[in-house]
N, C-alpha and C positions, 0 to 999 in steps of 0.2 A: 423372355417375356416382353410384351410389348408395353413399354410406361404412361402412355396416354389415350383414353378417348377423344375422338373430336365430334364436335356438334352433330354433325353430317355424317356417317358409317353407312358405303355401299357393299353388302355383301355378296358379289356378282360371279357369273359363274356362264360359259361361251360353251356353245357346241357348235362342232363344224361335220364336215362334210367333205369327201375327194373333190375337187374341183376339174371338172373336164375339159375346160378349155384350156386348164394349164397343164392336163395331161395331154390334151393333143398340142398341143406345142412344144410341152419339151420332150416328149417321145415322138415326137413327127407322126402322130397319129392321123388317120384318114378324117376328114371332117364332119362326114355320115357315119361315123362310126360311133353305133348306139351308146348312150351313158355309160350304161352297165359293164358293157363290155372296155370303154376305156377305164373304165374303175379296174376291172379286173387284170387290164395291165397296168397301172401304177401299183398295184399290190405285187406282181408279180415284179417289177422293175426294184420294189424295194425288199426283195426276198423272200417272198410267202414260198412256206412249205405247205407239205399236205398237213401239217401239224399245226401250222400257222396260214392260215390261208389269208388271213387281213395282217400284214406288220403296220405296223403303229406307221405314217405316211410321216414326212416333212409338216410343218405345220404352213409353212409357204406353198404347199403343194394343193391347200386345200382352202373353201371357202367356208367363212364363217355362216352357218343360217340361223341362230337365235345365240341371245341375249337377253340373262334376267338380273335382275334386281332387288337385295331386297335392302330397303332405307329403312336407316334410322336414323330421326332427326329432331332432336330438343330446340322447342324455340324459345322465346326471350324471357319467356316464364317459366321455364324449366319443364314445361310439359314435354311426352315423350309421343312419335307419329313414329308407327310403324305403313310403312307402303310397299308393295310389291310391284316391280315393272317390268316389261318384258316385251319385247318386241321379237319375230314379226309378229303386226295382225294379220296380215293374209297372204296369200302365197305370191302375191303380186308385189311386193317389196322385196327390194335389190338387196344387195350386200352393202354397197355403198350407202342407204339408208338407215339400216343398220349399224353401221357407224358411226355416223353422221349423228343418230342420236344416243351412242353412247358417249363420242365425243364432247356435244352439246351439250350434254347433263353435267357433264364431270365439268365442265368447265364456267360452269352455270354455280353447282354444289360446291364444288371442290372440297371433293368427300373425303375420309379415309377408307382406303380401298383396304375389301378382305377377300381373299380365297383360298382355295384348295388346290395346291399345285399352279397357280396362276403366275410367280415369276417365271416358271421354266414351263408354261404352256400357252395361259386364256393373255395373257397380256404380251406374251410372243405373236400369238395369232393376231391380236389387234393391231402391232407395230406392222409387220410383215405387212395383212392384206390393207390396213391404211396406207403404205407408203409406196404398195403394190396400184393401188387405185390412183395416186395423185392427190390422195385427199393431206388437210393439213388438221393436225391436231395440237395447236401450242398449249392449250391447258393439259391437258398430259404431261405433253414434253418439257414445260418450262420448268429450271429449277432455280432454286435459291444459291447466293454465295456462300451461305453456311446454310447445312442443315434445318437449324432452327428457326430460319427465318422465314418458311411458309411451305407452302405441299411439295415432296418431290418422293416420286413417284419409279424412284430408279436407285437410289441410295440405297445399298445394301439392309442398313442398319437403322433407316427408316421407318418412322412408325406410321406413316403416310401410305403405306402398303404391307400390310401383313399375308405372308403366306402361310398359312396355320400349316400346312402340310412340312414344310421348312420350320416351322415351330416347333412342331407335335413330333417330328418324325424321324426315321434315319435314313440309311440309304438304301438302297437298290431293294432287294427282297425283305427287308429290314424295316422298309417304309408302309405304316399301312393307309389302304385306300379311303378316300372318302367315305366311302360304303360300310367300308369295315368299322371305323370311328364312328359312324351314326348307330349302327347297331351293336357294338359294344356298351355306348353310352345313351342306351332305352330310347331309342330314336327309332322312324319306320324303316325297313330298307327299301330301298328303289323300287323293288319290283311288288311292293303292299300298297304304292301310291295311287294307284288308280288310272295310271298312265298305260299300261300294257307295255311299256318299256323298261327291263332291265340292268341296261347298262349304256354306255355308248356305242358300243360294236352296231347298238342297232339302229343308229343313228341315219349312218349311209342309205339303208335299206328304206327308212321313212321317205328320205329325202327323193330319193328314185322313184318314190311313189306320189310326190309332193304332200304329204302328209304336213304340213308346216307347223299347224295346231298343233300335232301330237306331239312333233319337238319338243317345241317351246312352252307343254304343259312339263314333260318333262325335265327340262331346262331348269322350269319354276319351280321343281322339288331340290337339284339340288342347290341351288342358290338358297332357300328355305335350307335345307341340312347345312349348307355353310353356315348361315347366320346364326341358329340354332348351335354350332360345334364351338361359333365365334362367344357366345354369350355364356357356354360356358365354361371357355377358356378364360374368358373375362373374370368369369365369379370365380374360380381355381387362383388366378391372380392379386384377386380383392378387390377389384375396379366394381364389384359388385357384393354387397351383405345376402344373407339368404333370403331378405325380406325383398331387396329389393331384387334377386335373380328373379324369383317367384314373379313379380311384378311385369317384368321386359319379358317372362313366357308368358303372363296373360294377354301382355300386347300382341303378342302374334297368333294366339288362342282367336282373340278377335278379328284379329286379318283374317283368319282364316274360317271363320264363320261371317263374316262379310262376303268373301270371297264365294263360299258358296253359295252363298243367298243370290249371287248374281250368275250361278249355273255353272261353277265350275267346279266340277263333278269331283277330277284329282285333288282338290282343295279339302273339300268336304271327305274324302278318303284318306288322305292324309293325316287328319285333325282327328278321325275316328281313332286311326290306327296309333297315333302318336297316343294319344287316352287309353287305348289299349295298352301297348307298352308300360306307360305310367301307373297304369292300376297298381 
């Protein structure tokens, strides 16, 4: 169990994408050779059966397309802001911007980081295509001479990054998914969010179609289900009474009717269904 809160908690959560120009490069693929079809030989390169027709890609193989966020952040008066962020806005922004401003934030915040499977995946994908691109990320990367003495972000035993999955879970077939932990614990599942997206397998398929929105709505749910698994991993630990768990879900209660007050349709589905669940 993780021993401390810090001011700043980003509950974040990456979806990516096959990346084609890094399949035509490393399978010397023709240059006119449609997306799709270079997807379908990087799946094929990495063992698809008829049974398996997508295997799980290198996470260097692939590019990152959204990034969400969800803060929580007490300020000097002890009040509590919950914010949700999430990038892209439009299908016109790089990968490299994308970065750039998760970089920026973290280094800006200097959050404690939470995810779901995010040491052995979302924060592999961030090092990989950051150091893929050129780009530099020292707030990430710096760390302290002794643990305790400020964020590091790579320490095993670190509370500067919790993997609730590595927390919660065990191994291999043993380990349950994100998905599975949301709706054991009266949470929506993925596919009651309002998004039209069920998992990530469908992720490729948005992307093919530039669908960017639809991702990153998606993206925005499960970062919300981290936060949510994260709060009440916290109250199970005592970092939170039941007065005041009740409290940090009505924070996001209100996110999420802000949220949709500003048109965003999977927000307002979500908050239904989460009430549903609760009843």
């Amino acid at each position: 169990m993780f021993r401390s809160i810090q001011p700043t908690v980003w509950a974040f959560d990456c979806e990516w994408a096959p990346d084609a120009a890094a399949g035509r490069r490393l399978l010397d693929l023709p240059p006119d050779l449609p997306e799709s079809d270079v997807f379908e030989a990087m799946w094929t390169a990495a063992g698809a059966t008829a049974d398996r027709p997508r295997p799980y890609l290198k996470t260097a193989w692939c590019r990152l397309v959204s990034i969400a966020v969800v803060e929580r952040r007490v300020d000097d008066l002890g009040n509590v802001h919950v914010h949700l962020c999430s990038v892209p806005k439009t299908d016109e922004d790089s990968e490299q911007m994308l970065l750039n401003a998760f970089f920026g934030g973290l280094a800006r915040r200097r959050p404690q980081l939470v995810g779901y499977n995010s040491q052995g995946a979302d924060l592999k994908v961030l090092l990989q295509r950051g150091v893929i691109h050129g780009l530099a990320a020292p707030g990430l990367c710096e760390r302290p001479a002794r643990p305790w003495e400020g964020p590091d972000y790579f320490y095993p035993h670190s509370d500067w990054h919790i993997d609730l999955m590595r927390l919660l879970g065990g191994r291999g077939a043993t380990c349950p998914t994100l998905a599975d932990m949301a709706v054991l614990a009266g949470l929506p599942a993925k596919g009651e969010a309002g998004t039209g997206v069920s998992g990530g397998h469908d992720v490729a398929d948005l992307w093919l179609r530039r669908e960017v929105i639809a991702i990153r709505h998606y993206n925005e749910i499960d970062a919300l289900l981290t936060y949510l698994l994260w709060l009440r991993t916290a109250h199970f630990g005592g970092h939170f009474s039941a007065s005041d768990y009740a409290c940090e879900e009505g924070y996001v209660e209100r996110l999420l009717e802000q949220g949709s007050d500003a048109g965003a349709e999977h927000l307002q589905a979500f908050l239904e269904r989460w009430r549903a669940c609760s009843a």
